[in-house]
Backbone of each chain as nested JSON, in Angstrom:
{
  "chains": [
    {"id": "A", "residues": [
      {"number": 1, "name": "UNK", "atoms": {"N": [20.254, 4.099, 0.461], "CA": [21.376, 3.806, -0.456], "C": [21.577, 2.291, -0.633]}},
      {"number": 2, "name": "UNK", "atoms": {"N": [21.836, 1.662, 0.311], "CA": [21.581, 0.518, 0.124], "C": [20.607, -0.455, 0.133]}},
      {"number": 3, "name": "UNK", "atoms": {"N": [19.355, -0.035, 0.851], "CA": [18.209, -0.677, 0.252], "C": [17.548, -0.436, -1.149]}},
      {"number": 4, "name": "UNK", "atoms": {"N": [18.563, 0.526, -1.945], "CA": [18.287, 1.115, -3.314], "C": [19.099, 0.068, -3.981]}},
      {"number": 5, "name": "UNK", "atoms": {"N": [20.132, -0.083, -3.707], "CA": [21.171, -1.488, -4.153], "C": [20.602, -2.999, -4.239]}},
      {"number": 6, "name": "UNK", "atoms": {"N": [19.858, -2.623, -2.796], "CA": [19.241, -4.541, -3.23], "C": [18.171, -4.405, -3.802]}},
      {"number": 7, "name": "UNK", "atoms": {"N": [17.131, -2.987, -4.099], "CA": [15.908, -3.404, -5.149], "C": [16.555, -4.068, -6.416]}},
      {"number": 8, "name": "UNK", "atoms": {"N": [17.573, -3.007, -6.845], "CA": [18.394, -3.298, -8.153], "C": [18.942, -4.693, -8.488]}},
      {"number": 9, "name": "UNK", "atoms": {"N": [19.491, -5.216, -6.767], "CA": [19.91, -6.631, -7.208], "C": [18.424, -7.795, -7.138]}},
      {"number": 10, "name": "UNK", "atoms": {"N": [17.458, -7.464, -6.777], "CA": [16.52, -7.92, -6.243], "C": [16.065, -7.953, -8.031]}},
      {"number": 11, "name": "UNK", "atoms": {"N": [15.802, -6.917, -8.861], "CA": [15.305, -6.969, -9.88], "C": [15.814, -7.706, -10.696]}},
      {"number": 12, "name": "UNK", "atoms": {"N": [17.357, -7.684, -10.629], "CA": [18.122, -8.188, -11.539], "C": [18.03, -9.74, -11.566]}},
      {"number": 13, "name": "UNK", "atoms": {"N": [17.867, -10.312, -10.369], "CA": [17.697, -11.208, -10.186], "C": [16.291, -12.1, -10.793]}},
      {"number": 14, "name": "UNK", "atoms": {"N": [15.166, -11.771, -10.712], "CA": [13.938, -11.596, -10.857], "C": [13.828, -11.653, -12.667]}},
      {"number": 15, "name": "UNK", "atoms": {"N": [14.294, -10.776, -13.668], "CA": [14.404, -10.511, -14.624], "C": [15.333, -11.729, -15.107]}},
      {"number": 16, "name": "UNK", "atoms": {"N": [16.55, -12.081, -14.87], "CA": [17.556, -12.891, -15.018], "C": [16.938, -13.874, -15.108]}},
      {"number": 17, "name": "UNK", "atoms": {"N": [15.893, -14.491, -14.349], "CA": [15.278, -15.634, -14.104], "C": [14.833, -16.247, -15.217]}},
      {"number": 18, "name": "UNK", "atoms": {"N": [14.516, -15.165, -15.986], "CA": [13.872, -15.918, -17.338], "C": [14.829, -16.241, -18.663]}},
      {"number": 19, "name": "UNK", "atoms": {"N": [16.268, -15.986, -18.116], "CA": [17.262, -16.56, -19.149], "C": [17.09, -18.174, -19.323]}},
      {"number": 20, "name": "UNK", "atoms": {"N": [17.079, -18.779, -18.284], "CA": [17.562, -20.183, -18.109], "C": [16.233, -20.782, -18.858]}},
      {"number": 21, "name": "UNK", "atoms": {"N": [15.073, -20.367, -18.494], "CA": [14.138, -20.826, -18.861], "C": [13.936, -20.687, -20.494]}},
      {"number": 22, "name": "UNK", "atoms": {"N": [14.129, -19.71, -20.883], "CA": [14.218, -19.335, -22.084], "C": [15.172, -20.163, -22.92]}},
      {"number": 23, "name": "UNK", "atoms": {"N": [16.254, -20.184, -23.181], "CA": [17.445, -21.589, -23.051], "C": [17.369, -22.311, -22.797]}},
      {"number": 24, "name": "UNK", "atoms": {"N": [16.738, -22.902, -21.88], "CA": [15.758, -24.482, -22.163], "C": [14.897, -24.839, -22.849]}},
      {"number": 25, "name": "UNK", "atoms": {"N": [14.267, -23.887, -23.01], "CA": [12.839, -24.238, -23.757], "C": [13.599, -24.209, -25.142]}},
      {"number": 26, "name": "UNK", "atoms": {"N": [14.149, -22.77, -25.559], "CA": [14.55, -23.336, -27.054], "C": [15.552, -24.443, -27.574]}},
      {"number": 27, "name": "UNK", "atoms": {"N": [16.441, -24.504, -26.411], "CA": [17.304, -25.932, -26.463], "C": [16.332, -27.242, -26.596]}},
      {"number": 28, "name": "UNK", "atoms": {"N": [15.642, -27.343, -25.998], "CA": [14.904, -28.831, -25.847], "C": [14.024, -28.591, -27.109]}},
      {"number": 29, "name": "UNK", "atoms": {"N": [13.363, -27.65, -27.355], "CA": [12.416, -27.013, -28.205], "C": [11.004, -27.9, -27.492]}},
      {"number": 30, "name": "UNK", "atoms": {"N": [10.751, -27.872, -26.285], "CA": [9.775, -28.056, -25.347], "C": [9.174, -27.271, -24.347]}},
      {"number": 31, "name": "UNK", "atoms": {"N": [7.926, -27.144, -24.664], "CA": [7.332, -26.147, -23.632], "C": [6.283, -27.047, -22.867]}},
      {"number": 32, "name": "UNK", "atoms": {"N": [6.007, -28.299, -23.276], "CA": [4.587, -29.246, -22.372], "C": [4.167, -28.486, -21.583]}},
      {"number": 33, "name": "UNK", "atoms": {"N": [5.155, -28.753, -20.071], "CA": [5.107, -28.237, -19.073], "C": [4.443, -27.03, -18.421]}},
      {"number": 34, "name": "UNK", "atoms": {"N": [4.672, -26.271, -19.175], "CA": [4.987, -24.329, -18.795], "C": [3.427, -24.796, -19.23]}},
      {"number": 35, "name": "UNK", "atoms": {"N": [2.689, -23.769, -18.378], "CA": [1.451, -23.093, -18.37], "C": [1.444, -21.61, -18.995]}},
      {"number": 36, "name": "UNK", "atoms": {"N": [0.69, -21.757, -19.852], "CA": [0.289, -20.651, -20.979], "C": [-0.325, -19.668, -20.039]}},
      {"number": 37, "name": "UNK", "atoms": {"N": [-1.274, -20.056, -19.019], "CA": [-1.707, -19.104, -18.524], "C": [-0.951, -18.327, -17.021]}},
      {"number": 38, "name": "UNK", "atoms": {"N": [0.157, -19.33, -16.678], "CA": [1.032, -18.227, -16.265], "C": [1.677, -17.117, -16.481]}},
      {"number": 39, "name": "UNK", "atoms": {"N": [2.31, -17.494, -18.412], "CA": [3.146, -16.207, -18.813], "C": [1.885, -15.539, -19.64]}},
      {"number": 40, "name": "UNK", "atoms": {"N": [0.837, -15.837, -19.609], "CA": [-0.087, -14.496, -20.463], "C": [-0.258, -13.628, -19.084]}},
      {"number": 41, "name": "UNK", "atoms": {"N": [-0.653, -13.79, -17.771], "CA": [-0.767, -13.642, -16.559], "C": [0.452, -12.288, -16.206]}},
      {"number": 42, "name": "UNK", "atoms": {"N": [1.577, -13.151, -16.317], "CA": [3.041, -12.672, -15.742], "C": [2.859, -11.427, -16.847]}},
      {"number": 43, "name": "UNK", "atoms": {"N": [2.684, -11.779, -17.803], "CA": [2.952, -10.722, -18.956], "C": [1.939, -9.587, -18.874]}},
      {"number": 44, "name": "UNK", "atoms": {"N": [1.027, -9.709, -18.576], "CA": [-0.26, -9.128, -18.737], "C": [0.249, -7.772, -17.061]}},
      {"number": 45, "name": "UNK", "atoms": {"N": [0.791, -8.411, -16.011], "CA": [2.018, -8.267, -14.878], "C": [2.566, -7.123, -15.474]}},
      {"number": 46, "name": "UNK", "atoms": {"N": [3.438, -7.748, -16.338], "CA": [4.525, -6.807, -16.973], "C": [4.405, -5.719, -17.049]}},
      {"number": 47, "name": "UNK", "atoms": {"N": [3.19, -5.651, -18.128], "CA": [2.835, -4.418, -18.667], "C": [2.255, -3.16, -17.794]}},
      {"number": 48, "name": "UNK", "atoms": {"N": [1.603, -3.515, -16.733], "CA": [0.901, -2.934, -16.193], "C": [2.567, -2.255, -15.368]}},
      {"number": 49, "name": "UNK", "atoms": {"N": [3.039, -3.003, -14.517], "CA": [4.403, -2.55, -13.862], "C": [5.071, -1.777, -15.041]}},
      {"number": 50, "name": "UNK", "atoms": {"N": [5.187, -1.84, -16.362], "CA": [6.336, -1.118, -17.466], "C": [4.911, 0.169, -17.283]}},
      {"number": 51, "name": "UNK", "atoms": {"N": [3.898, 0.559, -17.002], "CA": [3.059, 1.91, -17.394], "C": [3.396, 2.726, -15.937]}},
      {"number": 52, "name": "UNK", "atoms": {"N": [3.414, 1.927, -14.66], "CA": [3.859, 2.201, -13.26], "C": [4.84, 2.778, -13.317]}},
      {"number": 53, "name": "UNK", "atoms": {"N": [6.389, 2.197, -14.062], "CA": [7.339, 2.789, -14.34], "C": [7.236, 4.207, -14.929]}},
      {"number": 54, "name": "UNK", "atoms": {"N": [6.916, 4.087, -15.637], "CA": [6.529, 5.46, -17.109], "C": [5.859, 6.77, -16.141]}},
      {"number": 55, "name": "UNK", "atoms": {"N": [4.732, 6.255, -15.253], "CA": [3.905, 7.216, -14.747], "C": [4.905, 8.249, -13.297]}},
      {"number": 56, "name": "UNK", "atoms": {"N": [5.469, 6.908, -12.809], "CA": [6.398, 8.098, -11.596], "C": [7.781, 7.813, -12.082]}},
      {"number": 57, "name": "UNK", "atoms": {"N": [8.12, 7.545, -13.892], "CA": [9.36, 8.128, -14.197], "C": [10.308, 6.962, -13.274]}},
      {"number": 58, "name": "UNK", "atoms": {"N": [11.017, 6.085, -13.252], "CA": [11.652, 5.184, -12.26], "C": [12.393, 4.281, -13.673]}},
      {"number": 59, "name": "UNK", "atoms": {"N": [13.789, 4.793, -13.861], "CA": [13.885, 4.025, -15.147], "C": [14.496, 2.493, -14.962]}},
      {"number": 60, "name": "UNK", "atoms": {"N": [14.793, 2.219, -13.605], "CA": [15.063, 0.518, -12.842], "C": [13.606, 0.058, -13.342]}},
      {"number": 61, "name": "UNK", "atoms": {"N": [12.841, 0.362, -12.896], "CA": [11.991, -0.111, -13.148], "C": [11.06, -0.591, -14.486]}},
      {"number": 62, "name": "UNK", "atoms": {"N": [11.455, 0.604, -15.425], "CA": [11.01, 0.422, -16.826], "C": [12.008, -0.528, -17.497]}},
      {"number": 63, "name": "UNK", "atoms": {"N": [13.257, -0.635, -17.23], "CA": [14.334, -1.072, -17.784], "C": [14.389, -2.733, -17.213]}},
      {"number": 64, "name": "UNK", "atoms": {"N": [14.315, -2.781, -16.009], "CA": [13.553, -4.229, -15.661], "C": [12.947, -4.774, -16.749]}},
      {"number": 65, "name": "UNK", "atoms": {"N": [11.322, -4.165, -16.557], "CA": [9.975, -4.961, -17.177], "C": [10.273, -4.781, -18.321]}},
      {"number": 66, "name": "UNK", "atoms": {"N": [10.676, -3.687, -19.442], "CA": [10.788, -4.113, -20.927], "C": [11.684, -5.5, -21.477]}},
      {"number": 67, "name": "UNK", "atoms": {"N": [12.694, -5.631, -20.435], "CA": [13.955, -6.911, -20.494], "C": [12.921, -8.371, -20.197]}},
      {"number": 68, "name": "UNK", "atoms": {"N": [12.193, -8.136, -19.195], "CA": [11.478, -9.121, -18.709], "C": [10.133, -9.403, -19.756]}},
      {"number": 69, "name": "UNK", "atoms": {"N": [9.791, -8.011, -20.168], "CA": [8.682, -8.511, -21.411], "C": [9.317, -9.385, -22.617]}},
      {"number": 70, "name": "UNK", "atoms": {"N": [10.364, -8.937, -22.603], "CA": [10.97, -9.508, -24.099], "C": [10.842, -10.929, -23.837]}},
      {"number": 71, "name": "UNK", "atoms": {"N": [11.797, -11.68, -22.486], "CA": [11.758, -12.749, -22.221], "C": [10.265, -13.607, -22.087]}},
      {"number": 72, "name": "UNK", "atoms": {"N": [9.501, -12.889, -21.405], "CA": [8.095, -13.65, -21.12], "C": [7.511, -13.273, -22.639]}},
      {"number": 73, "name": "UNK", "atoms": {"N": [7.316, -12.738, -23.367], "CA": [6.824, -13.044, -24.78], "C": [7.692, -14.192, -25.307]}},
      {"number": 74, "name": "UNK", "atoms": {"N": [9.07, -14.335, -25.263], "CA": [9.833, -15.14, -26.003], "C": [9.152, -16.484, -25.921]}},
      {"number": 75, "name": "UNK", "atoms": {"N": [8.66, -16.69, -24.056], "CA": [8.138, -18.063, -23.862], "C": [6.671, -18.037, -24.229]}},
      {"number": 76, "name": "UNK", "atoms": {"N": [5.327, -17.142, -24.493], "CA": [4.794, -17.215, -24.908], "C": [4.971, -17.948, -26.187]}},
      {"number": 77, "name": "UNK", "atoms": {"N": [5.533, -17.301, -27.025], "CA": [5.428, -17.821, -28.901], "C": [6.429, -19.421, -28.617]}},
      {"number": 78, "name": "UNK", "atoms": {"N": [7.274, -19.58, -27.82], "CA": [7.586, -21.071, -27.595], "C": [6.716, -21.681, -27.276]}},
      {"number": 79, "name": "UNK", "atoms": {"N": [5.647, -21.487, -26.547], "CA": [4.703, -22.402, -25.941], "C": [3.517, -22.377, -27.453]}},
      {"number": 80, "name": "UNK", "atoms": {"N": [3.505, -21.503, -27.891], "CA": [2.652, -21.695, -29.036], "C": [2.832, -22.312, -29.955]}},
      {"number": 81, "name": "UNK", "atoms": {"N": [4.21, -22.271, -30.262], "CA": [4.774, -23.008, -31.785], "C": [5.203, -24.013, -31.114]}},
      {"number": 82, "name": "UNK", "atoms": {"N": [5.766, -24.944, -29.954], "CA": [5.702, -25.981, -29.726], "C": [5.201, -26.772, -29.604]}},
      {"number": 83, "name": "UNK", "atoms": {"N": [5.394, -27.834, -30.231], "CA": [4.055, -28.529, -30.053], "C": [4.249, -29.595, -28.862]}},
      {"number": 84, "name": "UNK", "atoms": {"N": [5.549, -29.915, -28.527], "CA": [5.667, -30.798, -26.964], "C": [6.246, -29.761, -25.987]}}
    ]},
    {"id": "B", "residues": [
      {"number": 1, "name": "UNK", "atoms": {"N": [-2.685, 8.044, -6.159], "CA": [-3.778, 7.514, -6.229], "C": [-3.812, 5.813, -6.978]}},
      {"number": 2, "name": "UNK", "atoms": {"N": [-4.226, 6.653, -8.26], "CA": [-4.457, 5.689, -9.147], "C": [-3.33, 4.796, -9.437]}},
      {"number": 3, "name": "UNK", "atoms": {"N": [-2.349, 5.799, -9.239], "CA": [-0.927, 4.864, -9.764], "C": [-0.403, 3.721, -8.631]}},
      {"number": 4, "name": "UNK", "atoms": {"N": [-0.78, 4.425, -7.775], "CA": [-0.689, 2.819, -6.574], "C": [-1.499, 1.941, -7.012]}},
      {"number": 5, "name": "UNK", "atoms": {"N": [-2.49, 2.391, -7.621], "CA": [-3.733, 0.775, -7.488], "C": [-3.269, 0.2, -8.555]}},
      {"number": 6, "name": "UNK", "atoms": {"N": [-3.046, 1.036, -9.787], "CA": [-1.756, 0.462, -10.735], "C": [-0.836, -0.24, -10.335]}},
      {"number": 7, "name": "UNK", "atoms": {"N": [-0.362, -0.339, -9.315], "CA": [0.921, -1.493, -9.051], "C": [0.081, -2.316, -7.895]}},
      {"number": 8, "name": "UNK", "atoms": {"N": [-0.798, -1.913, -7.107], "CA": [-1.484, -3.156, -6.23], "C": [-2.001, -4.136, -7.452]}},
      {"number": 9, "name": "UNK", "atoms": {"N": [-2.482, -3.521, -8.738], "CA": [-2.912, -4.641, -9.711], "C": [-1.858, -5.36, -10.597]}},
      {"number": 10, "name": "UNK", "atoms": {"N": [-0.592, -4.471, -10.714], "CA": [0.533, -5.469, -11.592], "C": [1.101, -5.83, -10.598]}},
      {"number": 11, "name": "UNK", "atoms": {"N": [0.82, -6.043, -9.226], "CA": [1.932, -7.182, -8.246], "C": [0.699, -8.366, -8.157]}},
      {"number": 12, "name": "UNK", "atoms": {"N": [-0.516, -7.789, -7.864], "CA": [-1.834, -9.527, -7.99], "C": [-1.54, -10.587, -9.137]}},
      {"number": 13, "name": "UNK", "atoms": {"N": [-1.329, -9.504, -10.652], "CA": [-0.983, -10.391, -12.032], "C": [-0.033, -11.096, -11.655]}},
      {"number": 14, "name": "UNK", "atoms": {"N": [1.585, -10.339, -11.225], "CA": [2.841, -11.355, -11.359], "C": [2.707, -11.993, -10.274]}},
      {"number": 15, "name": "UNK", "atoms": {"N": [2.339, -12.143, -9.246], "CA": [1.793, -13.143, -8.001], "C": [0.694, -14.474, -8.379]}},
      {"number": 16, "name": "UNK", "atoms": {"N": [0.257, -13.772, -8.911], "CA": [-0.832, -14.612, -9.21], "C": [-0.554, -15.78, -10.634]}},
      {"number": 17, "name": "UNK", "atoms": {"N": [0.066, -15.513, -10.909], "CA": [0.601, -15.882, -11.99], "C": [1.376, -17.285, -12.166]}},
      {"number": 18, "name": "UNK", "atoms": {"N": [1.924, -17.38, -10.878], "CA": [2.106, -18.903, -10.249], "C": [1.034, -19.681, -10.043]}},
      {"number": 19, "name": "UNK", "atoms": {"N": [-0.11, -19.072, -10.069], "CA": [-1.049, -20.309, -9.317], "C": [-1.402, -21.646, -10.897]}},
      {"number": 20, "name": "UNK", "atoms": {"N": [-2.068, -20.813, -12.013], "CA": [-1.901, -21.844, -12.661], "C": [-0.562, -22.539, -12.37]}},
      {"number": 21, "name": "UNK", "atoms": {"N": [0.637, -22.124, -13.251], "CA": [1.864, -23.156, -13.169], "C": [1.591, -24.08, -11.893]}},
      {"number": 22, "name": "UNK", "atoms": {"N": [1.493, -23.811, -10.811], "CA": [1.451, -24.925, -9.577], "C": [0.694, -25.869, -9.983]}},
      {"number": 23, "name": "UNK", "atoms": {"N": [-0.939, -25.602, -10.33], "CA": [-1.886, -26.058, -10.38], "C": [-1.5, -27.158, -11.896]}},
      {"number": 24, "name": "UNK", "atoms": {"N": [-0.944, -26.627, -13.232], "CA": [-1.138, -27.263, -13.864], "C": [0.484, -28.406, -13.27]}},
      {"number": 25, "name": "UNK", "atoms": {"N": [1.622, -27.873, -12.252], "CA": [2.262, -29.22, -12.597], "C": [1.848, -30.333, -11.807]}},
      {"number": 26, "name": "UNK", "atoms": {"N": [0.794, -29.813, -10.798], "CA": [0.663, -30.681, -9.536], "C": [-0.112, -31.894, -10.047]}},
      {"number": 27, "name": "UNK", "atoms": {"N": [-1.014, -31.125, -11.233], "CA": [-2.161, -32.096, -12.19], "C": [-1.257, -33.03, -12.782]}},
      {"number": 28, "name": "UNK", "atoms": {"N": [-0.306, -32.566, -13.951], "CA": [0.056, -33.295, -14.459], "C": [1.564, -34.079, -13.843]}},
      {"number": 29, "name": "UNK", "atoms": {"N": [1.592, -34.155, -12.606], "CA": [3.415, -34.38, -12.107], "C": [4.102, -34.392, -13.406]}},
      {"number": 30, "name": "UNK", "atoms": {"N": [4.346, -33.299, -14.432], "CA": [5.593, -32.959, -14.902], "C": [5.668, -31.833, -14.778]}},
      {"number": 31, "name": "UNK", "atoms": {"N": [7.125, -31.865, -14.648], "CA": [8.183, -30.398, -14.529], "C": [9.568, -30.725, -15.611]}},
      {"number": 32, "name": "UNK", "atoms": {"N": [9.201, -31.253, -16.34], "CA": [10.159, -31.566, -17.59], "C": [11.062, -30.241, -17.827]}},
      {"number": 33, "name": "UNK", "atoms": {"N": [9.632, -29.51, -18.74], "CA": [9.943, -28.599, -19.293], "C": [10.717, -26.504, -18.479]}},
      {"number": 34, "name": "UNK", "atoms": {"N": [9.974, -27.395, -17.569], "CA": [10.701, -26.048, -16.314], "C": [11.964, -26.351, -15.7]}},
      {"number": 35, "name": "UNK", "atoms": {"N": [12.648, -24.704, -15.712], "CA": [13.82, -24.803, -15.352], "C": [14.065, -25.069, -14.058]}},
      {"number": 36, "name": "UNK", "atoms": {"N": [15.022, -25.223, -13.722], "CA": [15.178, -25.248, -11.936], "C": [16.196, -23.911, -12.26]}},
      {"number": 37, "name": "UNK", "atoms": {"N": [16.518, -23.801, -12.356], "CA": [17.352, -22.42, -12.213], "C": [16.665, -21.421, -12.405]}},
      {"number": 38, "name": "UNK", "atoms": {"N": [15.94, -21.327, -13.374], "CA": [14.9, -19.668, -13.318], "C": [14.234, -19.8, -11.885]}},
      {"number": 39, "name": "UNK", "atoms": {"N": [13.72, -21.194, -11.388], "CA": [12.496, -21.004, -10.223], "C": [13.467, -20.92, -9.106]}},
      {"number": 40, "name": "UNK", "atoms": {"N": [15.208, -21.375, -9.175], "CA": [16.268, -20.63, -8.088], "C": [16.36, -19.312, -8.114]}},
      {"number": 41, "name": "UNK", "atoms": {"N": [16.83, -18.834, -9.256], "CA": [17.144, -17.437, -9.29], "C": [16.028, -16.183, -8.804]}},
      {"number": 42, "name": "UNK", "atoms": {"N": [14.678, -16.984, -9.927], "CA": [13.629, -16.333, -9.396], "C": [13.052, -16.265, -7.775]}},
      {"number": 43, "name": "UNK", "atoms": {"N": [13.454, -16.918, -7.017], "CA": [13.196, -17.251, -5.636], "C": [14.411, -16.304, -4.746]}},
      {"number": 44, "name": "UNK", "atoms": {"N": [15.691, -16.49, -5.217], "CA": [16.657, -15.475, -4.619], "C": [15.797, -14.108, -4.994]}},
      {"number": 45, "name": "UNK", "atoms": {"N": [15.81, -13.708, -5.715], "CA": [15.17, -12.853, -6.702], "C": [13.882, -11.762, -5.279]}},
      {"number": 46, "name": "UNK", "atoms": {"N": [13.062, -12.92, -4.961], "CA": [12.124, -12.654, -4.16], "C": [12.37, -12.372, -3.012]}},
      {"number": 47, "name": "UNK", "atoms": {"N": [13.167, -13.497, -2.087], "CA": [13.959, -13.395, -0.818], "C": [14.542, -11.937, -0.542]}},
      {"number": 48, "name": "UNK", "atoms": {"N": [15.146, -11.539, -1.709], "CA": [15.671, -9.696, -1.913], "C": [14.729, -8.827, -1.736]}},
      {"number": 49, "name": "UNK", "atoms": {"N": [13.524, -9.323, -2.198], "CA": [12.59, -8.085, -2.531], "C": [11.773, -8.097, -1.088]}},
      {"number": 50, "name": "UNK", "atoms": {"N": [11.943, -9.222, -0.468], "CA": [11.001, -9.321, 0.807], "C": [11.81, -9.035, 1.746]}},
      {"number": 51, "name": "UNK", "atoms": {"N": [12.994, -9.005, 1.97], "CA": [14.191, -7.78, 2.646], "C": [13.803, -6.262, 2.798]}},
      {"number": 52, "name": "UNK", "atoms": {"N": [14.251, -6.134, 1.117], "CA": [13.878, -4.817, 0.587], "C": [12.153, -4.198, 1.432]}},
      {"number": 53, "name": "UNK", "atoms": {"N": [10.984, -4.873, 1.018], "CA": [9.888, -4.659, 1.543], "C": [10.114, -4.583, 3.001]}},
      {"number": 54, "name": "UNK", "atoms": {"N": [11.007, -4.868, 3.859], "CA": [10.873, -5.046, 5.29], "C": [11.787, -3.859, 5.827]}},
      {"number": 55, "name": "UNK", "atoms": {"N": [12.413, -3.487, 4.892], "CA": [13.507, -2.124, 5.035], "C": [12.728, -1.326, 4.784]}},
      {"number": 56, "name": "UNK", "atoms": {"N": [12.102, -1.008, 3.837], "CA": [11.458, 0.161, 3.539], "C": [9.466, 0.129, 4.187]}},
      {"number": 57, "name": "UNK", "atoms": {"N": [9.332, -0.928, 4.749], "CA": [8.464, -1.129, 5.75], "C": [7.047, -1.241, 4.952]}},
      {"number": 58, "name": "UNK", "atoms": {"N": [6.548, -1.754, 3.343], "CA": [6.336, -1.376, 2.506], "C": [4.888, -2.92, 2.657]}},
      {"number": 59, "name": "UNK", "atoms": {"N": [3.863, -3.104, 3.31], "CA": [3.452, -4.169, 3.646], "C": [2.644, -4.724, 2.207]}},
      {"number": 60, "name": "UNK", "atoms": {"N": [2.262, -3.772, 1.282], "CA": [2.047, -4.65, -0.432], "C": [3.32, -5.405, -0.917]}},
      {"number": 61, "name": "UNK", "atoms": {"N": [4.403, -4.778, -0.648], "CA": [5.563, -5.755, -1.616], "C": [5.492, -6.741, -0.38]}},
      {"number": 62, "name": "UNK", "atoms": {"N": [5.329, -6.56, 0.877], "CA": [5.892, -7.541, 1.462], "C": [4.796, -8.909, 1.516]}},
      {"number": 63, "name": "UNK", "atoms": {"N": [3.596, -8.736, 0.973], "CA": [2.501, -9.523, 0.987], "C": [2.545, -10.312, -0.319]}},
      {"number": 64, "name": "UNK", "atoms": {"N": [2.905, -9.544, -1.526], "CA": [3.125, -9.995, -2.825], "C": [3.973, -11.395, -2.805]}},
      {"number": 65, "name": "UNK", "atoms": {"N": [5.226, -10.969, -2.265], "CA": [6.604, -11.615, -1.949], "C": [6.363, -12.966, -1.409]}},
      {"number": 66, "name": "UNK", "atoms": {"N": [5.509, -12.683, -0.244], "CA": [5.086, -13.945, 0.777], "C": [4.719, -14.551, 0.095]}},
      {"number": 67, "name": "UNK", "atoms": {"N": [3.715, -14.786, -0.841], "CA": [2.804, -15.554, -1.216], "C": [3.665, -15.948, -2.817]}},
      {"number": 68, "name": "UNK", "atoms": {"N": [4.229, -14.849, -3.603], "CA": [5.261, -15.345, -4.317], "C": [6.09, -16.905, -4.029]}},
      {"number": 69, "name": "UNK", "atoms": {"N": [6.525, -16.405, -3.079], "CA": [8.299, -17.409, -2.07], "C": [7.057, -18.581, -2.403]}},
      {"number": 70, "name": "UNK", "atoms": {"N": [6.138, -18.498, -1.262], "CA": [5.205, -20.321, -1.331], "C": [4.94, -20.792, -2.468]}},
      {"number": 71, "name": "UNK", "atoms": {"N": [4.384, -19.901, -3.553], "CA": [3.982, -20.698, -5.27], "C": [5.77, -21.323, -5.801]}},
      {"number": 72, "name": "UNK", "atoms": {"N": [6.65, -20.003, -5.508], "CA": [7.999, -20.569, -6.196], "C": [8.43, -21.945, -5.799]}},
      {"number": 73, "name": "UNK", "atoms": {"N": [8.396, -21.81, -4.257], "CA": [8.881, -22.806, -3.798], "C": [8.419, -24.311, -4.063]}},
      {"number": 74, "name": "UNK", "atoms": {"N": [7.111, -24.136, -3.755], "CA": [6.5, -25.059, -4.356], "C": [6.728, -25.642, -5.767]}},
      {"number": 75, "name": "UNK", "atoms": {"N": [7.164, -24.909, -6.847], "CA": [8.017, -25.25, -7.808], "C": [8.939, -25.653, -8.022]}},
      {"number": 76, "name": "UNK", "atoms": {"N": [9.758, -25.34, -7.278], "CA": [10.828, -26.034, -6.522], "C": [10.927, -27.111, -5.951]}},
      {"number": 77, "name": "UNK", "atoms": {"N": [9.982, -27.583, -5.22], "CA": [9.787, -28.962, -4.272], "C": [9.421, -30.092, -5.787]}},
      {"number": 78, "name": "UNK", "atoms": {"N": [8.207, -29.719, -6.599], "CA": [7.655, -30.605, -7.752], "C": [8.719, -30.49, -8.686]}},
      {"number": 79, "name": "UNK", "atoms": {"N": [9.441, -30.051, -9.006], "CA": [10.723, -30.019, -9.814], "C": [11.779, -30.886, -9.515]}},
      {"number": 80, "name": "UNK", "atoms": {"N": [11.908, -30.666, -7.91], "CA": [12.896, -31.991, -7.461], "C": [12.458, -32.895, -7.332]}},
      {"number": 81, "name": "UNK", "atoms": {"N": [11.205, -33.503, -7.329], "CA": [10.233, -34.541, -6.991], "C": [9.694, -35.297, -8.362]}},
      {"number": 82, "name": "UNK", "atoms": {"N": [9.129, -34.836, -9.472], "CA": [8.528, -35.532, -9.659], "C": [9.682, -35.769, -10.851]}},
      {"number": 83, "name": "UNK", "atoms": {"N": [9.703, -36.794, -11.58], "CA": [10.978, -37.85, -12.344], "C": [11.046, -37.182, -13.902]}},
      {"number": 84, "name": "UNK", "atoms": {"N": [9.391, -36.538, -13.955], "CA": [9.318, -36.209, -15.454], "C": [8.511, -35.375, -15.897]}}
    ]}
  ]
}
């Protein structure tokens, strides 16, 4: 029960992570930094964990990674269309 | 079966997934464009999940995690460190 509580806060946390980043990058409208081949990586991550979800049914888990895909694509196409 | 090796391979991606980012800020000492708050949150984020892995006695999340915490952190250290 409660180690079911901290996956949830554990995820939330994890997922959340990519607000700030996301909000920086389009605030500054700068991506230099960020490595492309981390979030194709992370993303590439994603997906595989969002089919994991799907297969033993776990909707924390699907509901996580689709939130978290949105964000890690968001910084993909920032890092593409930015040009600093 | 299969669906475990399915998540032994989407925890290598999102693990692994730090190593460029390290690699490319260590090359270039900037961390301009990276947040410090996603690589906080994301690090609480982990600290939970490597709990979680130690409660439920679970030695893939808890191996993922480990090696997670060192790439984050390490993001963390070049973030406070380098000026630009």
């Amino acid at each position: 029960m409660y180690t079911e509580l901290l996956g949830y806060i554990a995820a939330i946390c994890t997922t959340a992570a990519f607000v700030p980043q996301v909000l920086k990058t389009y605030k500054t409208k700068s991506a230099k930094s960020l490595s492309l081949g981390m979030f194709l990586l992370f993303t590439a991550g994603i997906i595989l964990w969002l089919i994991y979800g799907f297969i033993i049914n776990e909707y924390p888990i699907i509901a996580a990674n689709v939130v978290t895909l949105i964000l890690a694509g968001l910084l993909i196409y920032f890092k593409l269309t930015y040009k600093n």
